[in-house]
ZAVEX-438928 format. One record per residue: residue number from 1; residue in one letter; chain; z, x, y of N, C-alpha, C, O in turn. Coordinates in steps of 0.1 Angstrom, whole numbers, plus 5000, padded with zeros to 4 digits. Last residue first. Example, Ala and Ser with C-alpha at 12.3 -4.5 7.8 and 13.67 -1.06 7.14 Angstrom:
2, S, A, 5071, 5128, 4978, 5071, 5137, 4989, 5079, 5129, 5000, 5080, 5134, 5011
1, A, A, 5078, 5132, 4943, 5078, 5123, 4955, 5078, 5132, 4967, 5085, 5142, 4967
END
This chain:
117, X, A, 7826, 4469, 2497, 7831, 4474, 2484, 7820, 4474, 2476, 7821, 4478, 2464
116, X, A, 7821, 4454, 2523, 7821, 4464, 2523, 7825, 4477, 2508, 7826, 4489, 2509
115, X, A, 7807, 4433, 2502, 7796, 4443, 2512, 7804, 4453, 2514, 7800, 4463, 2509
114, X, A, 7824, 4417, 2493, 7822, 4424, 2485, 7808, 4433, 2497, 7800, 4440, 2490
113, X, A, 7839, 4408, 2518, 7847, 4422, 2508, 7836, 4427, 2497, 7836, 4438, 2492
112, X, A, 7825, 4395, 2528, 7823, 4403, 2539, 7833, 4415, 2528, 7833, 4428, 2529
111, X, A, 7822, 4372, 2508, 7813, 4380, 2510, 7813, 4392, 2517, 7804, 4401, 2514
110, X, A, 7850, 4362, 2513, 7844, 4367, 2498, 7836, 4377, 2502, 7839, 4389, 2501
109, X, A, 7846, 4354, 2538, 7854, 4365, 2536, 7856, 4372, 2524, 7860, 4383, 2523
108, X, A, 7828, 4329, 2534, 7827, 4348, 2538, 7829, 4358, 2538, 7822, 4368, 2537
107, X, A, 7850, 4319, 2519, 7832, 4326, 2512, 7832, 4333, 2519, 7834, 4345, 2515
106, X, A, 7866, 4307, 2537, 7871, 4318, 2524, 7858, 4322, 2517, 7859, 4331, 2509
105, X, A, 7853, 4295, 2553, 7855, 4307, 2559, 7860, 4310, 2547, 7857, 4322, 2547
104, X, A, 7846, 4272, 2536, 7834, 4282, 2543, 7837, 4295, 2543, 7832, 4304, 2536
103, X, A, 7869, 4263, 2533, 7864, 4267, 2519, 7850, 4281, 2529, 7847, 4293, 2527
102, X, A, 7872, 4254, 2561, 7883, 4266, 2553, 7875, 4270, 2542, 7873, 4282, 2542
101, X, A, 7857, 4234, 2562, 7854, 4244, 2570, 7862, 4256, 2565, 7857, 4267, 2566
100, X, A, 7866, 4216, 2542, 7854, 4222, 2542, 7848, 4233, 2552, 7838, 4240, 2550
99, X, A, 7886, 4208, 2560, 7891, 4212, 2546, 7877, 4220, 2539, 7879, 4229, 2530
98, X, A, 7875, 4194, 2582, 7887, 4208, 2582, 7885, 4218, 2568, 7882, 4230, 2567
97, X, A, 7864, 4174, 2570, 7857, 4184, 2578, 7860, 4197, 2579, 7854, 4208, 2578
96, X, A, 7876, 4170, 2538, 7873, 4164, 2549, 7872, 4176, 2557, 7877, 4186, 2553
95, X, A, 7859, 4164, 2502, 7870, 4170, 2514, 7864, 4163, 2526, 7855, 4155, 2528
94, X, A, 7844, 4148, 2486, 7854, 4142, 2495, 7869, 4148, 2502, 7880, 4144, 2506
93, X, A, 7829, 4168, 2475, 7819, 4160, 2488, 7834, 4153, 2492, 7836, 4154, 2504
92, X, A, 7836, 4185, 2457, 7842, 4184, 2466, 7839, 4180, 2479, 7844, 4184, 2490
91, X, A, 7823, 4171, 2433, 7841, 4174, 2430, 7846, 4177, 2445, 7857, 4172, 2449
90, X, A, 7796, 4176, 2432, 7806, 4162, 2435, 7820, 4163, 2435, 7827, 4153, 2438
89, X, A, 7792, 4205, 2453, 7796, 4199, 2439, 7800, 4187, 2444, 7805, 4184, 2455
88, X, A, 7779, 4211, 2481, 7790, 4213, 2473, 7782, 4205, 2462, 7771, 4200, 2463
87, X, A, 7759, 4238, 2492, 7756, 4227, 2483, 7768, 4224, 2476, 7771, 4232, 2466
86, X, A, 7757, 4267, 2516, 7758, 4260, 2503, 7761, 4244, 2501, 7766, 4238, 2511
85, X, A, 7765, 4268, 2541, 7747, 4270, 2539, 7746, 4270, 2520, 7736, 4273, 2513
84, X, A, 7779, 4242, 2564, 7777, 4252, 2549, 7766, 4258, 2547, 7756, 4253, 2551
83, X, A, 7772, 4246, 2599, 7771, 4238, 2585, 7770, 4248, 2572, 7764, 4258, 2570
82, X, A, 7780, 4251, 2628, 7779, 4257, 2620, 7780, 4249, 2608, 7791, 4244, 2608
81, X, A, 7785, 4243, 2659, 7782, 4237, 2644, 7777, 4240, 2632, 7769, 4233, 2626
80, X, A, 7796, 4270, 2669, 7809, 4258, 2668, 7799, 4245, 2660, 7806, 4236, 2654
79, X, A, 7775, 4285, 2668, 7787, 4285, 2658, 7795, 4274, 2657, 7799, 4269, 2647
78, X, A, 7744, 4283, 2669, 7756, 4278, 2674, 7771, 4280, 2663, 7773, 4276, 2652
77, X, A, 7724, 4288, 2650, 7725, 4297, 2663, 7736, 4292, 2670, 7736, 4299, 2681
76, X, A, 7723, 4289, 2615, 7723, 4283, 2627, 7728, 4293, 2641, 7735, 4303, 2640
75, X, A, 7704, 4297, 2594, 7716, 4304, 2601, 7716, 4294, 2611, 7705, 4291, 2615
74, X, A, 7698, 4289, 2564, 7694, 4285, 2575, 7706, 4288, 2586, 7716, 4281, 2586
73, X, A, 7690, 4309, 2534, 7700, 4300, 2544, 7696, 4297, 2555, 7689, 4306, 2559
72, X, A, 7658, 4305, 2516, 7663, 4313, 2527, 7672, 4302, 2534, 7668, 4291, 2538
71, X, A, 7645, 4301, 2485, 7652, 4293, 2495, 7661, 4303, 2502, 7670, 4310, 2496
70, X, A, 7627, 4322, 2463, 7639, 4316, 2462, 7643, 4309, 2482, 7640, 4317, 2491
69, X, A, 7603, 4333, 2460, 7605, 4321, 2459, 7614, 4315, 2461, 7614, 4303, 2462
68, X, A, 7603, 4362, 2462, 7602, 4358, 2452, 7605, 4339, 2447, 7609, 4335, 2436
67, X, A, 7598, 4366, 2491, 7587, 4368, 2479, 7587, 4363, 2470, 7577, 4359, 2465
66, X, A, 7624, 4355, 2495, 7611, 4351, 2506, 7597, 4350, 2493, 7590, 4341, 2488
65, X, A, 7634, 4381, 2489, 7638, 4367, 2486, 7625, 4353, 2489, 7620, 4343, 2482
64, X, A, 7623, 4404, 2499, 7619, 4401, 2486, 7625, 4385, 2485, 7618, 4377, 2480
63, X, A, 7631, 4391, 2528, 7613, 4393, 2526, 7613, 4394, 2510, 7605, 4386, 2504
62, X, A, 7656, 4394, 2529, 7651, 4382, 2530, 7637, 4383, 2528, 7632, 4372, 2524
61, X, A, 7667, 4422, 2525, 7669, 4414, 2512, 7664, 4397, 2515, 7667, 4389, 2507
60, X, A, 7641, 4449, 2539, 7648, 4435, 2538, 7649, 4423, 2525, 7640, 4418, 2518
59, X, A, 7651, 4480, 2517, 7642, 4470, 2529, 7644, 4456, 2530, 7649, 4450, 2520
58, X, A, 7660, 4505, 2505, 7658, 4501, 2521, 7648, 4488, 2526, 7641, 4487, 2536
57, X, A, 7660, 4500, 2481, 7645, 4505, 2485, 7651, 4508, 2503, 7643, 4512, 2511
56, X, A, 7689, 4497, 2474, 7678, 4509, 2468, 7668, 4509, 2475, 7664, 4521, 2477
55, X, A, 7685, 4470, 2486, 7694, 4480, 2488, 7689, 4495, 2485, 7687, 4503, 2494
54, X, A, 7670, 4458, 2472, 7670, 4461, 2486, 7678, 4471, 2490, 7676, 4479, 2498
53, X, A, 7678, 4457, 2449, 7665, 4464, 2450, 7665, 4467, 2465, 7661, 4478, 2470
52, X, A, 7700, 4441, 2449, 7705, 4455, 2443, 7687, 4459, 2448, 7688, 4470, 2454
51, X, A, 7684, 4417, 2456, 7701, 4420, 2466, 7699, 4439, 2463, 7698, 4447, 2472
50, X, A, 7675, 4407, 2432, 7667, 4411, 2448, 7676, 4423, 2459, 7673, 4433, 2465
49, X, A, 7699, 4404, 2414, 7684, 4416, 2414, 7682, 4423, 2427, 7684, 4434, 2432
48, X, A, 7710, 4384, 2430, 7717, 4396, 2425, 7705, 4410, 2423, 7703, 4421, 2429
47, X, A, 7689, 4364, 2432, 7692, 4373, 2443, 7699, 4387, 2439, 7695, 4398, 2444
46, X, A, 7668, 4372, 2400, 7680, 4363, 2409, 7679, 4373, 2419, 7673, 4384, 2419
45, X, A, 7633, 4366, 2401, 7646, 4372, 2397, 7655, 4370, 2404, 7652, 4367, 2416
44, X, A, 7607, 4355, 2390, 7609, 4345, 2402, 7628, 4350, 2398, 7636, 4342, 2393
43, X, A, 7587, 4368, 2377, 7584, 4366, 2392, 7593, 4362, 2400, 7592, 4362, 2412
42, X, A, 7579, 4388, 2356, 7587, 4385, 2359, 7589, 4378, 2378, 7591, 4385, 2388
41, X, A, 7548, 4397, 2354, 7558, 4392, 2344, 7570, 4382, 2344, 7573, 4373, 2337
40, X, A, 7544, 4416, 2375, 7539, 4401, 2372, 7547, 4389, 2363, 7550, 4377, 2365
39, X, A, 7550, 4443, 2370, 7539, 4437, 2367, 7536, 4426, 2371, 7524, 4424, 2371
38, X, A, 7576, 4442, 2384, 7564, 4445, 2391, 7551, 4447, 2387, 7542, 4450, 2395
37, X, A, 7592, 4432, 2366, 7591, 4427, 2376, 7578, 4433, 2382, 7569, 4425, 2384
36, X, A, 7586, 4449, 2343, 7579, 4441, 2344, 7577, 4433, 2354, 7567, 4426, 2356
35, X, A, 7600, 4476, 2355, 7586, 4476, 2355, 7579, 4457, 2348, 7568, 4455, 2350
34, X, A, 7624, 4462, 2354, 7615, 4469, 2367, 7604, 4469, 2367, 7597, 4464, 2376
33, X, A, 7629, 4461, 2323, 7631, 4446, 2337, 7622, 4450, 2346, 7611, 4444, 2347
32, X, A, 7626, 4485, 2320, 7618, 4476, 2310, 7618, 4464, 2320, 7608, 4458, 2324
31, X, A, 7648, 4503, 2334, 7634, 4507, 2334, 7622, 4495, 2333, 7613, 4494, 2342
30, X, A, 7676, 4479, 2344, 7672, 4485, 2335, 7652, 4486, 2338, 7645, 4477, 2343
29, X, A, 7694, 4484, 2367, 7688, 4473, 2369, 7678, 4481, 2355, 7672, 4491, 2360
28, X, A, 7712, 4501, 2382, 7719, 4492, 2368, 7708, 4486, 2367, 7713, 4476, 2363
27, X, A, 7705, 4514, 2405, 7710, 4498, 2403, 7715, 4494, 2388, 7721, 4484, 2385
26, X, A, 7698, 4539, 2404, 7707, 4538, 2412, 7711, 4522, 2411, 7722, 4518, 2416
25, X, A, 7690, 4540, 2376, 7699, 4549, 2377, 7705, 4543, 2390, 7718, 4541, 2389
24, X, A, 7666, 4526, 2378, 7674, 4519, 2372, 7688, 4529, 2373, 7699, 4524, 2368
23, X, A, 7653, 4541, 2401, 7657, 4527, 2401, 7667, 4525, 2393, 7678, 4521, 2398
22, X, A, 7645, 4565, 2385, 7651, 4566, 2392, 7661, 4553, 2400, 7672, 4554, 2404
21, X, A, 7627, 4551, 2365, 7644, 4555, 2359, 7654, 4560, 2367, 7665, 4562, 2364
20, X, A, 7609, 4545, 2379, 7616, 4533, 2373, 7627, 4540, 2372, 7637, 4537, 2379
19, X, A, 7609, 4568, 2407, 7608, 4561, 2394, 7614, 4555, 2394, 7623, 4553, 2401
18, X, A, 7600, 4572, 2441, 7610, 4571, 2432, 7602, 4568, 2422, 7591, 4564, 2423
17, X, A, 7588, 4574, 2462, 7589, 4586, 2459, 7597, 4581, 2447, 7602, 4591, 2442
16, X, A, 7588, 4554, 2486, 7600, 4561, 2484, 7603, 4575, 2476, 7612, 4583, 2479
15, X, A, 7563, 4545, 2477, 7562, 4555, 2492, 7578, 4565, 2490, 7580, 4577, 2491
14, X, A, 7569, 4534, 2451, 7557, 4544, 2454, 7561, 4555, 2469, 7561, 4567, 2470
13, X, A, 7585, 4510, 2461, 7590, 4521, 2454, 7580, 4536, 2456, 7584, 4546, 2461
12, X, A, 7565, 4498, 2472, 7578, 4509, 2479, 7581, 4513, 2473, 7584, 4524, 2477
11, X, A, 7546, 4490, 2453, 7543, 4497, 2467, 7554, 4506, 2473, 7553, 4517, 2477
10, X, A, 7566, 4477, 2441, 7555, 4484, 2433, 7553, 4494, 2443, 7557, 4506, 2442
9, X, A, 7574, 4453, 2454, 7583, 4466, 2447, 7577, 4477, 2445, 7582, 4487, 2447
8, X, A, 7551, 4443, 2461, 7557, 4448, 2470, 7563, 4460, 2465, 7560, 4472, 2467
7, X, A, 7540, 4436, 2434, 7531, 4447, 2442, 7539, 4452, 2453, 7537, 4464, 2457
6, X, A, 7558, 4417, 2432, 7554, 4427, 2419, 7549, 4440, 2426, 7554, 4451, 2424
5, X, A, 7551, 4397, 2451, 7569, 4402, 2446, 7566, 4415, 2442, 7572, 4424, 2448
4, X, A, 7521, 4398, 2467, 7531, 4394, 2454, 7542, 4401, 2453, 7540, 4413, 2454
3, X, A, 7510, 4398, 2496, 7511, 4402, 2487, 7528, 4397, 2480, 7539, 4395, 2484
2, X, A, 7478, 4377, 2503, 7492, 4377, 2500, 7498, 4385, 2494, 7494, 4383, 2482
1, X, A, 7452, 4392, 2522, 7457, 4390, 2509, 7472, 4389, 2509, 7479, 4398, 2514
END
């Protein structure tokens, strides 16, 4: 049996021992959202969600992602060709290779401040 976004949460939260209001206490992520995400209700919640549950539950932010439908980056295993793992805009399809590889590395470095903060 596949199991569903709803039932995963559902399940770990359970073993963790926690409540909804213990959840929404450590994420901001309100009782009424929680429990319908894991009714059913709610199937298909941004990564931000996903992101903040994983965290709270301990468990992989690619398996709820995975669960809940949304498109997994594609890491590549070579660095020196490393490709965006975002979607520019028409505004910046006419950088050039350099100039798109800097925008990369300023995301990361987005990303690597908001992980450790």
């Amino acid at each position: 049996m596949n199991e569903t976004l709803g039932r995963h949460l559902k399940r770990v939260r359970r073993e963790r021992k926690l409540t909804l209001r213990d959840v929404e206490k450590a994420t901001g992520i309100s009782n009424g959202y929680l429990s319908q995400l894991e009714n059913g209700k709610i199937v298909k919640p941004s990564p931000s969600v996903l992101h903040k549950l994983a965290e709270c539950y301990h468990v992989s932010y690619e398996q709820l992602m995975k669960l809940a439908g949304h498109p997994l980056p594609v890491i590549p295993t070579d660095k020196t060709k490393a490709k965006p793992a975002f979607r520019m805009s028409s505004s910046l399809i006419d950088l050039t290779e350099e100039e798109k590889k800097k925008v990369q590395e300023y995301i990361e470095f987005l990303r690597s401040r908001r992980r450790k903060g």
